[in-house]
Z-matrix of the N, CA and C atoms (Angstrom, degrees):
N
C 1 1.464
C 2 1.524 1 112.87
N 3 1.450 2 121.12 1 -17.52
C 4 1.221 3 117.57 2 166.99
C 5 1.340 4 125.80 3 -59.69
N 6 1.492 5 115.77 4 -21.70
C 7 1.617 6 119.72 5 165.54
C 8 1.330 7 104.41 6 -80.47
N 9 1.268 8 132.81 7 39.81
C 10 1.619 9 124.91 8 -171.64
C 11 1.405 10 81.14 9 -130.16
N 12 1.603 11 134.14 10 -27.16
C 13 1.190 12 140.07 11 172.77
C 14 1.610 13 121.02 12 -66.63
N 15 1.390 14 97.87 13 -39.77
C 16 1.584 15 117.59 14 -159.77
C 17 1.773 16 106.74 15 -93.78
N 18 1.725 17 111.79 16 -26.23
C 19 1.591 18 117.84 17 150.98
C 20 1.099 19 99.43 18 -79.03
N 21 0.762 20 136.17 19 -43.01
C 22 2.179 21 113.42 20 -171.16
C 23 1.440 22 105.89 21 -58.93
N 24 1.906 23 120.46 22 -29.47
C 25 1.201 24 103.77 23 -174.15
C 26 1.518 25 104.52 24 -75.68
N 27 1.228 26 116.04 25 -31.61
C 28 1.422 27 109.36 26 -168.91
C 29 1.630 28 117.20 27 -81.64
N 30 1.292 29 116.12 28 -3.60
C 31 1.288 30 118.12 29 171.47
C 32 1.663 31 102.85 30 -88.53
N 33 0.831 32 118.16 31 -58.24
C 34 1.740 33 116.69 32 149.11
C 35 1.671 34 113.07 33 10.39
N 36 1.186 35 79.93 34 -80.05
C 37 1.732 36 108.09 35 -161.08
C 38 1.463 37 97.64 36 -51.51
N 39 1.942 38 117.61 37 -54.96
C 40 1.154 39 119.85 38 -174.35
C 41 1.394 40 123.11 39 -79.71
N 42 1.596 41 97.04 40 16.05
C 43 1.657 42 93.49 41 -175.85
C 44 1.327 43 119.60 42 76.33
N 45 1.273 44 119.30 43 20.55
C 46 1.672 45 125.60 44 -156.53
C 47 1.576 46 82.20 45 -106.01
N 48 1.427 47 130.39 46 68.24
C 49 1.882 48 121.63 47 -170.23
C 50 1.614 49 105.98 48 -84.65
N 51 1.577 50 106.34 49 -38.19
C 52 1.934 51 83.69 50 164.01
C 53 1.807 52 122.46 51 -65.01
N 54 0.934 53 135.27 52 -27.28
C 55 1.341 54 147.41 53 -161.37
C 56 1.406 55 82.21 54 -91.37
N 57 1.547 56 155.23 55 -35.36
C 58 0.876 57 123.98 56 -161.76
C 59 1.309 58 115.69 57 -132.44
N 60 1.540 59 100.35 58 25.42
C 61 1.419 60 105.72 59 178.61
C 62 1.689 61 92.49 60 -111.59
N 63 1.420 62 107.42 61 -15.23
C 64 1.866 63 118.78 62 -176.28
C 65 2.169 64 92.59 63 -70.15
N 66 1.285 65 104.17 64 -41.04
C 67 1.584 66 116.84 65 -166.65
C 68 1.528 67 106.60 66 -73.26
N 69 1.192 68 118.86 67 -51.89
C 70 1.485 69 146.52 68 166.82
C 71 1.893 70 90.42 69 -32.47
N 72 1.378 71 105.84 70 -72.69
C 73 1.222 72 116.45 71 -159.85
C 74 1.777 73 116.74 72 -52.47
N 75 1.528 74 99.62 73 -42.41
C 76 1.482 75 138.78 74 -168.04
C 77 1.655 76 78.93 75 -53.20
N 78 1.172 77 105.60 76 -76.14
C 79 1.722 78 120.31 77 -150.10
C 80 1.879 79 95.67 78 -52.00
N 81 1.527 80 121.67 79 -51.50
C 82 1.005 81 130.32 80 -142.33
C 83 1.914 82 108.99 81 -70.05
N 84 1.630 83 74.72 82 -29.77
C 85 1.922 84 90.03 83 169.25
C 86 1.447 85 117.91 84 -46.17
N 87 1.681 86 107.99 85 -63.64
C 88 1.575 87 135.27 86 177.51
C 89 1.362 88 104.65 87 -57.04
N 90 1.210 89 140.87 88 -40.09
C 91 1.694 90 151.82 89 -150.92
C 92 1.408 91 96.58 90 -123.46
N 93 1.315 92 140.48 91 28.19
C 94 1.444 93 111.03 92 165.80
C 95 1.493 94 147.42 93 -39.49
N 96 1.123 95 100.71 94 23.84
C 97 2.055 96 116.85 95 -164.76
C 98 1.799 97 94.60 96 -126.14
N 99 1.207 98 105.28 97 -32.97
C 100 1.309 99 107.84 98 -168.25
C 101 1.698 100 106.76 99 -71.57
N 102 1.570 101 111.14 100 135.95
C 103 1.659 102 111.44 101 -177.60
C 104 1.585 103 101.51 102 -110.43
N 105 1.475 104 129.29 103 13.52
C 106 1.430 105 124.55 104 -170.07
C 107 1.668 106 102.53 105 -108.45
N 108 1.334 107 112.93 106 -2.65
C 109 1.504 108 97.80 107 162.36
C 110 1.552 109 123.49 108 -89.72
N 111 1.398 110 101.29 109 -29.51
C 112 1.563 111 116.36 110 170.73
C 113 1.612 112 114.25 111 -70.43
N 114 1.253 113 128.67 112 -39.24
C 115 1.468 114 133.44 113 157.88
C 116 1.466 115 122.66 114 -54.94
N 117 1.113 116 110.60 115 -26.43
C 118 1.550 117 135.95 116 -169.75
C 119 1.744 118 79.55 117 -70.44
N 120 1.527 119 106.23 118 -72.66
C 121 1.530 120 123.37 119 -151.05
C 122 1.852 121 106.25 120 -62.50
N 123 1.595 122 99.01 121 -28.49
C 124 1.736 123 105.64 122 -179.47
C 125 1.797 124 92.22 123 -70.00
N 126 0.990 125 120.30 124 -2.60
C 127 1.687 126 98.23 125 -166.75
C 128 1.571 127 88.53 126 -99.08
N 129 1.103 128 102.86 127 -39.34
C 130 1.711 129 112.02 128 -176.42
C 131 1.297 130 98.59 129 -60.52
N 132 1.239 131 160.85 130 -104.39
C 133 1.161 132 168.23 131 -162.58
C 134 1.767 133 105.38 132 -43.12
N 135 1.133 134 133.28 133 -11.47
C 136 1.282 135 135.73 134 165.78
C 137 1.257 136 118.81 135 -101.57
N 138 1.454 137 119.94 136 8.32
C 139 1.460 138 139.38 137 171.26
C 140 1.164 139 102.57 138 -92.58
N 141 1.633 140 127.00 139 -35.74
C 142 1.382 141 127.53 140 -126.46
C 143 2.307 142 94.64 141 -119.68
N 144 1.735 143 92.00 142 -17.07
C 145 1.631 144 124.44 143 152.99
C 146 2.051 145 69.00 144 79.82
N 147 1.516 146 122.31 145 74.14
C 148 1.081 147 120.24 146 160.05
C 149 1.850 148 87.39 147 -134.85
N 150 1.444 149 129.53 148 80.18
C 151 1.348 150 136.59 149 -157.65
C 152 1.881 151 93.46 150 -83.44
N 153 1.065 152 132.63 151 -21.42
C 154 1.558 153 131.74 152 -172.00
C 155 1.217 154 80.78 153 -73.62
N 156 1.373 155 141.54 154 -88.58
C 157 1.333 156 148.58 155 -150.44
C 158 1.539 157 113.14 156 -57.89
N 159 1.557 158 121.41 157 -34.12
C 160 1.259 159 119.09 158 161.27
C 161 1.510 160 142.28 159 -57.26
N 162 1.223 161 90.05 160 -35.45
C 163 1.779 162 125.35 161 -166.01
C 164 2.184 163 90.87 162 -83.60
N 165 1.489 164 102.61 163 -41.32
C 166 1.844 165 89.80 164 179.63
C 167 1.786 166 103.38 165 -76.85
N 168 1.521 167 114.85 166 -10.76
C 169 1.159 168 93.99 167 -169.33
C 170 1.405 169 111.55 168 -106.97
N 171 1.840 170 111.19 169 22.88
C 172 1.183 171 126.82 170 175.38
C 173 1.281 172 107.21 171 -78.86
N 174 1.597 173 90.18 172 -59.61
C 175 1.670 174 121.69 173 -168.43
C 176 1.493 175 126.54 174 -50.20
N 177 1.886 176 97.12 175 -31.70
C 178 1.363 177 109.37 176 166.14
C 179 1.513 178 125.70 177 -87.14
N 180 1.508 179 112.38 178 -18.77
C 181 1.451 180 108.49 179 168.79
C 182 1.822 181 112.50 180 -91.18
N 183 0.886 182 136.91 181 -8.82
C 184 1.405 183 149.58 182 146.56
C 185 1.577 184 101.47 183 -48.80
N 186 0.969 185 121.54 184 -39.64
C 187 1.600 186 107.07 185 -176.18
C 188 1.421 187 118.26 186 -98.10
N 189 1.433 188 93.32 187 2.51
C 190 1.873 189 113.47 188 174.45
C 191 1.150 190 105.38 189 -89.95
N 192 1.463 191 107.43 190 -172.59
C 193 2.044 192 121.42 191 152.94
C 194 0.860 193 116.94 192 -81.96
N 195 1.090 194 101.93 193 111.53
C 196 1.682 195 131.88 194 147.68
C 197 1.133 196 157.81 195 -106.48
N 198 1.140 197 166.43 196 130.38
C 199 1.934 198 145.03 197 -172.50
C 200 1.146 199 96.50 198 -54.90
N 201 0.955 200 101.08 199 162.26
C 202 1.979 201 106.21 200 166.00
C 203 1.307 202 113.26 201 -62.56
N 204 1.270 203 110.98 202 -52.92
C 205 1.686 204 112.44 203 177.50
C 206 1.237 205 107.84 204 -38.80
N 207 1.481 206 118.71 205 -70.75
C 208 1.810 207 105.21 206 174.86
C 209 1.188 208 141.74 207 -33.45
N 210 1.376 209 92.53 208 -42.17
C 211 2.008 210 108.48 209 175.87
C 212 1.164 211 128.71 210 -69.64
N 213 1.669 212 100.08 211 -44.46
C 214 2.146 213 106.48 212 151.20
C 215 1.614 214 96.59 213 -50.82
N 216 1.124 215 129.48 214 -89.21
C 217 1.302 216 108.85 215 -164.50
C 218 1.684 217 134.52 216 -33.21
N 219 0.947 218 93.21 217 -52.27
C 220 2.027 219 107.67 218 177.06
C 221 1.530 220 89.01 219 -68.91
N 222 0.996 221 151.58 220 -19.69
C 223 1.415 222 133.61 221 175.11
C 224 1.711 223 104.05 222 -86.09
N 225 1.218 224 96.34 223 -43.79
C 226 1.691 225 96.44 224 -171.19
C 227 1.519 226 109.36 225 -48.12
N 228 1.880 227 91.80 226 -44.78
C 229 1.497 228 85.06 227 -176.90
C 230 1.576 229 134.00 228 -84.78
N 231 1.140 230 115.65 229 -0.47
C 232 1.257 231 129.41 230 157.33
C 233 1.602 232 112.74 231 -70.94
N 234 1.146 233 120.05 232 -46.83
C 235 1.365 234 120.97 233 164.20
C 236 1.486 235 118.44 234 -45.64
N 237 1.172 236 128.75 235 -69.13
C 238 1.478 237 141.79 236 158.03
C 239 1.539 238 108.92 237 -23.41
N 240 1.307 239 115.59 238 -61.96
C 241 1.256 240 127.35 239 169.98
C 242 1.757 241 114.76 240 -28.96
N 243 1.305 242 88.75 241 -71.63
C 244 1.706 243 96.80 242 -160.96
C 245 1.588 244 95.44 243 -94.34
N 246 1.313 245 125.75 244 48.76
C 247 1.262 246 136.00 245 -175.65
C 248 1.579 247 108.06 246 -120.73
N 249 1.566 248 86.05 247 -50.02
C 250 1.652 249 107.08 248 -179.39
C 251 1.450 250 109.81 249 -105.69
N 252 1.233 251 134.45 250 15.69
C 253 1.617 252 119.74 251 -173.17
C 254 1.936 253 96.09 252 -129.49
């Protein structure tokens, strides 16, 4: 199921955001600790300018595992968020 992680990134990349928010999802079932499929999915849904749905799927991978680098980010953008809304 870790390649359920590693296609979601690459559907990502190609813009493939249903296919890889379906993959995203897949993995997140198996990995419940993991916060990079839900961050994955806030970028997707903040592309798509649906920011409610992005911003919970920040909030929930922030409280997962993550690098730090990710978590400054998913925080920033929750910050930003409730800065401007």
């Amino acid at each position: 199921f870790s390649n359920a992680l590693k296609e979601g990134k690459k559907a990502y990349s190609q813009k493939q955001f249903q296919k890889a928010v379906k993959l995203f999802t897949e993995y997140a079932k198996t990995n419940p600790g993991d916060g990079e499929p839900y961050m994955f999915m806030g970028y997707i849904f903040e592309t798509q300018k649906q920011y409610d749905v992005s911003i919970s799927y920040f909030r929930k991978a922030v409280d997962l595992k993550l690098n730090s680098k990710q978590k400054q980010t998913c925080l920033l953008k929750i910050l930003i968020y409730y800065n401007y809304h």
